[in-house]
C-alpha positions in Angstrom: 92.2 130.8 83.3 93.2 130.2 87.4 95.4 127.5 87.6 95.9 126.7 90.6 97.5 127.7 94.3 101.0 128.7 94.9 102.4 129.3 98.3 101.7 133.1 97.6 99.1 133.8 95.7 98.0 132.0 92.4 98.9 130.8 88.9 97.2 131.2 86.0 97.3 129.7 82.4 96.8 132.0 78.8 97.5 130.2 75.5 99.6 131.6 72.6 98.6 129.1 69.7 100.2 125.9 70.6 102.3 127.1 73.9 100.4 126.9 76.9 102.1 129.8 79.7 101.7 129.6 82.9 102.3 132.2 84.8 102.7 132.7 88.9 100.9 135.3 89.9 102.4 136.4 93.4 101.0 138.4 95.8 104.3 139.5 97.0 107.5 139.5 95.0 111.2 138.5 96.9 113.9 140.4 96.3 116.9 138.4 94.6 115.4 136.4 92.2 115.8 137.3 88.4 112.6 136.6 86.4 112.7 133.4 84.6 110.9 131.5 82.3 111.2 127.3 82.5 110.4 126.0 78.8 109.6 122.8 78.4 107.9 119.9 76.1 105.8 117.4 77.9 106.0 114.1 77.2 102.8 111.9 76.3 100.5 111.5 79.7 100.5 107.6 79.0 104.2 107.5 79.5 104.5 109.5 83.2 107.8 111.1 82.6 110.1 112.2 85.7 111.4 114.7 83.6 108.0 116.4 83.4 107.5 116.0 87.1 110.5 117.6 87.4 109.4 120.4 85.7 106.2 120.9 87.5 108.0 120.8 90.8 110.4 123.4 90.4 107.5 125.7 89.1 106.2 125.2 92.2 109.1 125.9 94.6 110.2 129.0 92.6 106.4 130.9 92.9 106.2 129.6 96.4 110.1 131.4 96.9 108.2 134.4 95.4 110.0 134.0 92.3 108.7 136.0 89.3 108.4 132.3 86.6 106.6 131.2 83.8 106.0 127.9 82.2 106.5 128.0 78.8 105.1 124.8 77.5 104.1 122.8 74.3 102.2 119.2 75.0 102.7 115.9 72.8 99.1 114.9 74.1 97.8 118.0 72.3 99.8 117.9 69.3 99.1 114.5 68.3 95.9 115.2 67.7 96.9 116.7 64.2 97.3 113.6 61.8 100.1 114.8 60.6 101.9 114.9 63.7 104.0 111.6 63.3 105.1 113.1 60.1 106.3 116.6 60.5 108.0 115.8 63.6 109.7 113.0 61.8 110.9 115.5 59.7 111.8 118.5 62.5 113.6 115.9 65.0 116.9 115.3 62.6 116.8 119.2 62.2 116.4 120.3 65.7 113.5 122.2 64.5 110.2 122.3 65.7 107.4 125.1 67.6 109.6 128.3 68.3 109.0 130.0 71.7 110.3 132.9 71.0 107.1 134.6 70.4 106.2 134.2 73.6 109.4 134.3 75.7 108.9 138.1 74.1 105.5 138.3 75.8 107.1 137.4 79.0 110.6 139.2 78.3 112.2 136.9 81.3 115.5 137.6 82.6 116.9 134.0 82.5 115.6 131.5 80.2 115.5 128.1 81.9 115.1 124.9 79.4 114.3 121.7 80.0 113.2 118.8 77.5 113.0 120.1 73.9 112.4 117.0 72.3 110.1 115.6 70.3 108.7 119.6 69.8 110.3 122.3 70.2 112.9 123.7 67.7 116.9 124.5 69.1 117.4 126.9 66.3 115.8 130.0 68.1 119.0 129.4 70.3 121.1 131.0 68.2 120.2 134.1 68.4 121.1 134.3 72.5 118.3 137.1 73.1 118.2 136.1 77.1 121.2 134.4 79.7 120.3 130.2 79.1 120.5 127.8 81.5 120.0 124.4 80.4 118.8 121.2 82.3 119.8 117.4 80.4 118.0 114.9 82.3 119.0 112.1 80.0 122.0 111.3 77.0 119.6 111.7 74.1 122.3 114.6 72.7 124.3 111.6 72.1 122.1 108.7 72.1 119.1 107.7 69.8 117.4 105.7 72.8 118.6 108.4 75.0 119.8 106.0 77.8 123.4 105.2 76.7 122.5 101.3 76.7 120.9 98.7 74.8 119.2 95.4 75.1 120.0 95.6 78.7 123.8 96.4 78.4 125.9 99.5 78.3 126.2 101.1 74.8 128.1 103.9 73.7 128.2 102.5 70.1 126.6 106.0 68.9 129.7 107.8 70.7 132.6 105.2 69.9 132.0 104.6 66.2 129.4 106.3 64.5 125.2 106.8 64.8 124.6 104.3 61.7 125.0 101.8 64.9 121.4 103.0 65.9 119.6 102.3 62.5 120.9 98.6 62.5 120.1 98.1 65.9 116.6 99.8 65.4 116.9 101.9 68.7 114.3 104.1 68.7 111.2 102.7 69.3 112.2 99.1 67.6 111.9 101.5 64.1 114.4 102.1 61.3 113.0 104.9 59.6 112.9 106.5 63.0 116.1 105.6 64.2 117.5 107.2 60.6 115.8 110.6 62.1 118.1 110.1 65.1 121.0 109.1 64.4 121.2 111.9 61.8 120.2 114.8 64.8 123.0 113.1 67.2 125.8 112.5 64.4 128.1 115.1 65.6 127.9 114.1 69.1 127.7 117.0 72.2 129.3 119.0 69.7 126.1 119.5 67.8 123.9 119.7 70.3 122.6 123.2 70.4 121.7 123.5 74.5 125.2 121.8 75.0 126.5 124.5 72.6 124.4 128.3 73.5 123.8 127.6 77.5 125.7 129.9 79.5 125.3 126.9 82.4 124.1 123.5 81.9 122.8 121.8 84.7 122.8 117.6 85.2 120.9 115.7 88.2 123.7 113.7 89.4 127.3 113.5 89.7 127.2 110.4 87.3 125.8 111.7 84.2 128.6 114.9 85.2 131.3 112.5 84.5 129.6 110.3 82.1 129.1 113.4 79.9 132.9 114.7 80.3 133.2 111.2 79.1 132.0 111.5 75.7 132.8 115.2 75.2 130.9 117.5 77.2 133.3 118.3 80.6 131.3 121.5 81.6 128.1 120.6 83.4 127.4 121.2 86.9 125.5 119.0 89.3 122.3 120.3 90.8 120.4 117.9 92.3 116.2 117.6 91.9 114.5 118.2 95.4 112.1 116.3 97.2 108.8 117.8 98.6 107.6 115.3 100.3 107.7 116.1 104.0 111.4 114.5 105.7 109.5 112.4 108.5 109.5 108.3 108.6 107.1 106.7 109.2 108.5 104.0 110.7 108.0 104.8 113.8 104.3 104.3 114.0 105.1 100.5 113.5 103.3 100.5 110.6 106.0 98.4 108.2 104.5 96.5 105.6 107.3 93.9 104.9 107.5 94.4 101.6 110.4 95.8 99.2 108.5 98.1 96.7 109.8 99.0 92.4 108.6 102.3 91.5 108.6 103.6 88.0 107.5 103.0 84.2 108.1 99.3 83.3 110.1 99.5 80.7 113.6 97.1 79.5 116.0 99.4 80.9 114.0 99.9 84.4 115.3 95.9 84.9 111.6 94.8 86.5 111.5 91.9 84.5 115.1 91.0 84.6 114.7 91.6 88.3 111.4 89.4 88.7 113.1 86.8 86.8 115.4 85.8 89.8 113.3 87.7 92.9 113.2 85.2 95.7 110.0 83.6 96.3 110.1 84.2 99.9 110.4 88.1 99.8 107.3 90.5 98.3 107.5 93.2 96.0 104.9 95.7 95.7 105.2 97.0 91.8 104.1 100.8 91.8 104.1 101.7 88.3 102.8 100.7 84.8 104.4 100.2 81.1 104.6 98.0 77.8 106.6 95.5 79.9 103.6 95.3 82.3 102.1 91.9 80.9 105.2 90.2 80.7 106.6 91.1 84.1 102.8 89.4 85.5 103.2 86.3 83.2 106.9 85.7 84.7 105.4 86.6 88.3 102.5 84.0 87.4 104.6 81.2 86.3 107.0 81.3 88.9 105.0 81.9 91.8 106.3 85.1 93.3 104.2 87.3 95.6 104.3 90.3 93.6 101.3 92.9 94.2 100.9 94.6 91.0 99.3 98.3 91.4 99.7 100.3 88.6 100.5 103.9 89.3 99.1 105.7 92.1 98.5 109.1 93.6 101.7 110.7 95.2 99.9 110.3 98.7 99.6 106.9 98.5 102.8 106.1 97.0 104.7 108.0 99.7 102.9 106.0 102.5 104.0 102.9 100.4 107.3 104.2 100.2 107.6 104.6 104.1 106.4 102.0 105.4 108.5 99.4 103.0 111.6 97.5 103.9 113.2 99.1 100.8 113.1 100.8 97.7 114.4 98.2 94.9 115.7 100.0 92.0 117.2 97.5 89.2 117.6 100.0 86.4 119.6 98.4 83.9 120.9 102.2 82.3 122.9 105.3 83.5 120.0 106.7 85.4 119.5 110.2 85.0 118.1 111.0 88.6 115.1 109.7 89.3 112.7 111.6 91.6 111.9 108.4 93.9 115.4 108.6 95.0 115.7 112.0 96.8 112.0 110.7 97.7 113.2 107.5 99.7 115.6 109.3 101.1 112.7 112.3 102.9 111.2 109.2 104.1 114.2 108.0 105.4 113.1 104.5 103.2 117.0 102.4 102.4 117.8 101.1 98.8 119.1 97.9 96.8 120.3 99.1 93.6 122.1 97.4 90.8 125.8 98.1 90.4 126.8 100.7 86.8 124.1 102.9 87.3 124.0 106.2 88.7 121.7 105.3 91.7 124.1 102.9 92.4 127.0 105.3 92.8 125.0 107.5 94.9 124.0 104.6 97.0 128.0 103.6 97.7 128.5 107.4 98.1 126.2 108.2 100.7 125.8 105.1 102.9 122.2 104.8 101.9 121.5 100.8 101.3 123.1 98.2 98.9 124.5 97.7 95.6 123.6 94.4 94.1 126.5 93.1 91.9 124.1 91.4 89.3 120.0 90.4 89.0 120.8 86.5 89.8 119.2 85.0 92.3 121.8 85.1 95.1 123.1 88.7 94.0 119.5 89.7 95.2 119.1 87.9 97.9 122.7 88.9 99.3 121.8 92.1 99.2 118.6 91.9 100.8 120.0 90.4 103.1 122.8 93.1 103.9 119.8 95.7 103.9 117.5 94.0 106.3 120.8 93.2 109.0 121.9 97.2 108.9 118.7 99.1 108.6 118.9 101.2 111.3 122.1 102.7 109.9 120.9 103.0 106.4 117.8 104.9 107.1 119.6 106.9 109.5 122.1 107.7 106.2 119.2 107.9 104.2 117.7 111.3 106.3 120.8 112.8 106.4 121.4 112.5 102.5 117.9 114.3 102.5 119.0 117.5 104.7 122.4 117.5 102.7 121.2 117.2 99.3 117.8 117.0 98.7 116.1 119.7 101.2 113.7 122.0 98.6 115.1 124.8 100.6 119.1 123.9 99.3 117.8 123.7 95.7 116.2 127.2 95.8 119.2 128.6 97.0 121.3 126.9 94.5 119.2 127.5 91.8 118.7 131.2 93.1 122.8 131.7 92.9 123.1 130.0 89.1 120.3 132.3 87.7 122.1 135.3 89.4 125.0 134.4 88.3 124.1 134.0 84.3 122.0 137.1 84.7 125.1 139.2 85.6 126.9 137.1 83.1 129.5 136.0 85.5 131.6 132.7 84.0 129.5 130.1 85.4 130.0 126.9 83.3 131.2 123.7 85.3 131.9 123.2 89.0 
């Protein structure tokens, strides 16, 4: 079944029971690139997921490099049609078991295996057998963490890492549950030591400098940065005058994004377009309501029309309340050459101090934000001229291919790769 267009030729999609593979289909191969197939779970469609974005996007710029790469791919959306879904993967998740791809990573016989997510679906014990090279991508601390975010109830937590996982169950983590918390905190009891992609990957691969040194943190001191690309094209469009006035949130609304905590002190003067959707959706409107802010509530939108929102807004207001992993919308703001307020401890707000690209805000009270505002609106000029050069230097698709083209090369030759 066609697929869709790559930049040379086309991709196409065959099923083996429940993976879905899709497969580029080049009309002309490059020379230097190893075969590879990205494995990945996808997280449920209601819950847009950065991670799967992720995913989708480097399949992209690999065929479009003329790189020989299949998707390997199992869906929660399709899965949970069985009604005994919630069950067995109850059951599989404290096990790290789950649907083995090794029946079809056989089909495909790649020279590098790439994987992403595993979790909720896909079993770690295949692993062991090291048939292909294995480079790993963590986008988030769920080897360590039952919520996966290294915080709780707005705060830092490293409970889980410091003490012991039983510090999950009572605080009900995972989705507010004990009996799924239990299932947690039993498959991250042993810390990065018992993670099985920490433990088999010849390289594993984080999205930020942050989450490098967080994980050397709590155990883990071998992960090299690569950062995720952007592919929206580097041009502002702030010079067609077109400036909306408004600061823009983009992203799920959930407690550790820091929307409501945010909209609870957002100054009534400034307005904040809310791109995004989430279970914290009705509360965030009620507290908009009640205190009279000029928030313009949108939902999610197309990728088009969020990067012309992107552009043409004063700034890019990220409150995340957790050691971000790397969200997309960063190296996104930064094409479009768009500044951004970020809240001090996360990893947005590290790269923010590191590159010059807008301002931290020290804390979500009322004059914290409107300081930084402030400080944004005075030096804009400088930050968006920070924020294009950040793009060429770090987040230029052509820079990740080549990066990503040396680390597959690399494990495929089974040079010592690990770190950096």
């Amino acid at each position: 079944m066609k697929e869709g267009k790559g930049g040379r030729g086309l991709s196409f999609t065959l099923r083996l029971g429940k993976w879905s593979l899709r497969k580029s289909d080049s009309l002309k191969r490059v020379d230097g690139w190893p075969s590879v197939a990205l494995v990945h779970s996808f997280y449920r469609s209601s819950l847009p997921s950065g991670e799967n974005s992720a995913v989708l996007q480097q399949f992209e710029l690999l065929e479009e490099a003329g790189a020989d790469v299949t998707l390997i791919s199992v869906s929660t959306d399709e899965l949970m049609q069985s009604a005994l879904y919630p069950v067995r993967t109850a059951a599989r998740v404290a096990r790290h078991a789950g649907e083995d791809p090794t029946e079809a990573l056989e089909m495909v016989d790649p020279d590098i295996v790439h994987l992403h997510n595993t979790f909720p679906n896909i079993s770690s014990r295949w692993l062991r057998k090291r048939m292909w090279p294995l480079v790993g991508t963590i986008h988030n601390y769920r080897p360590v963490c039952s919520a996966g975010t290294l915080s709780r109830d707005g705060e830092l937590c490293t409970d889980c890492v410091d003490t012991s996982t039983l510090s999950a169950i009572r605080h009900r983590c995972y989705r507010d549950s004990v009996l799924a918390s239990t299932t947690m905190a039993i498959r991250t009891r042993q810390g990065t030591a018992g993670d099985p992609v920490l433990h088999y990957a010849d390289q594993v691969l984080v999205p930020n400098d942050f989450m490098k040194e967080t994980y050397a943190e709590i155990g883990f001191p071998n992960a090299k940065v690569l950062y995720q690309p952007s592919t929206l094209s580097p041009i502002s469009m702030r010079d067609t005058g077109t400036e909306s006035g408004s600061w823009t949130f983009i992203g799920r609304l959930t407690p550790e994004k820091g929307l409501v905590k945010l909209l609870s002190s957002w100054p009534k003067s400034e307005r904040l377009v809310v791109l995004g959707d989430g279970p914290e959706m009705v509360n965030a409107q009620k507290i908009s309501t009640s205190r009279g802010l000029s928030i313009d509530f949108r939902g999610f939108v197309k990728q088009s029309d969020l990067a012309l929102e992107l552009a043409n807004s004063r700034g890019l207001v990220i409150p995340s309340i957790w050691r971000e992993g790397a969200p997309l919308v960063y190296g996104d703001a930064m094409a479009l050459g768009t500044p951004v307020v970020a809240l001090q401890g996360s990893s947005v707000s590290q790269l923010v101090l590191q590159d010059g690209t807008g301002v931290v805000m020290s804390g979500l009270d009322s004059q914290g934000i409107e300081r930084a505002l402030k400080q944004l609106d005075t030096n804009s000029l400088q930050y968006q001229a920070h924020c294009q050069s950040t793009y060429v230097l770090r987040y230029d698709p052509g820079l990740w291919l080549r990066s990503i083209r040396d680390i597959y090369s690399q494990v495929h030759a089974g040079l010592p790769g690990r770190g950096s």
